[in-house]
N, C-alpha and C positions, 0 to 999 in steps of 0.2 A: 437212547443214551447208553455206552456203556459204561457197565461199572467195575471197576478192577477192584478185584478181593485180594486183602492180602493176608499170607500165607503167615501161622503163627511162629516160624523162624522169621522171616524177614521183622515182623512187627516187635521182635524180641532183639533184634537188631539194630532198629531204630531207638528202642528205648536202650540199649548198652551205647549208641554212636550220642544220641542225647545226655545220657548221662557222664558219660566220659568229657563231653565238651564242657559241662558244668561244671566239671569239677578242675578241668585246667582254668576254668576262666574264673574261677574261687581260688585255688592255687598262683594265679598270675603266671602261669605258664605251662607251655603244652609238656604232656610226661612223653618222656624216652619212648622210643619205637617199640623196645622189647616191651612196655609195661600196656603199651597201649593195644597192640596185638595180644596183649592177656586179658586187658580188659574189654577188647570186643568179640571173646570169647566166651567168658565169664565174670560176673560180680563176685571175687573172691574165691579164694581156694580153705575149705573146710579139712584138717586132718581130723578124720573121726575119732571113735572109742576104742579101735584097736591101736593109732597112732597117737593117744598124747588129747585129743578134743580143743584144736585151738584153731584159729585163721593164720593159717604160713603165709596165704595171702590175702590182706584185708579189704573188705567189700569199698567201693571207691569214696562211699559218705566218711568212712573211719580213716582212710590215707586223706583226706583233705583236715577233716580234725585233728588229727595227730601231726602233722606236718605243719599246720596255723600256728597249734600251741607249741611245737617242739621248737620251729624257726622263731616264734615273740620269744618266748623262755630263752634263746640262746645256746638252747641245748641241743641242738641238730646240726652239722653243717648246712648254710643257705647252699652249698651245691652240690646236694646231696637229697632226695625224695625217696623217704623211708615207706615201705606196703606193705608190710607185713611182719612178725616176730618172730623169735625161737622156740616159744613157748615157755619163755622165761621174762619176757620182756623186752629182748635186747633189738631191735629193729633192724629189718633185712631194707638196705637202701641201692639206687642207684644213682649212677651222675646225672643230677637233671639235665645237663645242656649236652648237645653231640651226640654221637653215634654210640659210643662205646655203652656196654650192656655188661658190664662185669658188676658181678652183686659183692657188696660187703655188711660186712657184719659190725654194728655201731655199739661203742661202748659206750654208755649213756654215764658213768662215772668216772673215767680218763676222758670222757669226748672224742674218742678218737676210732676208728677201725680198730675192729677187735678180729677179725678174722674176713680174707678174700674167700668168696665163695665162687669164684668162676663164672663163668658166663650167665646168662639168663637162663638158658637151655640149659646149661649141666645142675642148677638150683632146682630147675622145677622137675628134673627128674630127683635127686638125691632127695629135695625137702618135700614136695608134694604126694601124698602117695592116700593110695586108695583113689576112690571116685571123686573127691573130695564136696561132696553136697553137705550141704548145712542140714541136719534131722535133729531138732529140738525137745 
């Protein structure tokens, strides 16, 4: 019999493609294209101690919690799935439904867009910076 070993990328793969389904099927729906090709890349984006020490973009357990309580509370638009901060609090969100991958910036005391930040791509070049690993 053979036995097929797999390779510690692939098995690291499975568990980001497992995890990602969890968390849309907790969510009740699948995230944006941009978000989800981030997250089968990585669980979160860490800016270190030269950057500030925050999640620009939050491991997938923290955007399902923040997004439960943010849409019961009323406080998030429902079509809008916020991933990540400023490092002040204010939530970097996208459009949940459709194609469109333009990030904004939520004001959690107007309720409203507080600033367009461009595409998904030009976010994670201006916001994410360094290697961005979590070192506790």
């Amino acid at each position: 019999m053979i036995r097929w070993e797999t390779s510690p990328v692939s098995r690291q793969d499975q568990h980001l493609r497992r995890a990602l389904a969890a968390a849309e099927s907790e969510l009740g729906a699948p995230l944006p294209r941009a978000l989800r090709r981030c997250y089968l890349e990585r669980d979160g984006w860490f800016n270190g101690p030269d950057s500030g020490e925050w999640w620009v973009i939050w491991p997938l357990g923290r955007v399902v919690e923040e997004n439960l309580r943010s849409w019961g509370e009323g406080t998030l638009a429902r079509d809008l799935v916020a991933f990540g901060d400023d490092g002040i609090g204010n939530p970097f969100c996208i459009p949940l439904s459709g194609d469109a991958d333009d990030v904004v910036r939520w004001n959690w005391i107007d309720s409203e867009v507080e600033v367009q930040e461009g595409s998904f791509d030009h976010f994670r070049r201006a916001w994410c910076l360094g290697d961005g690993a979590f070192r506790p």
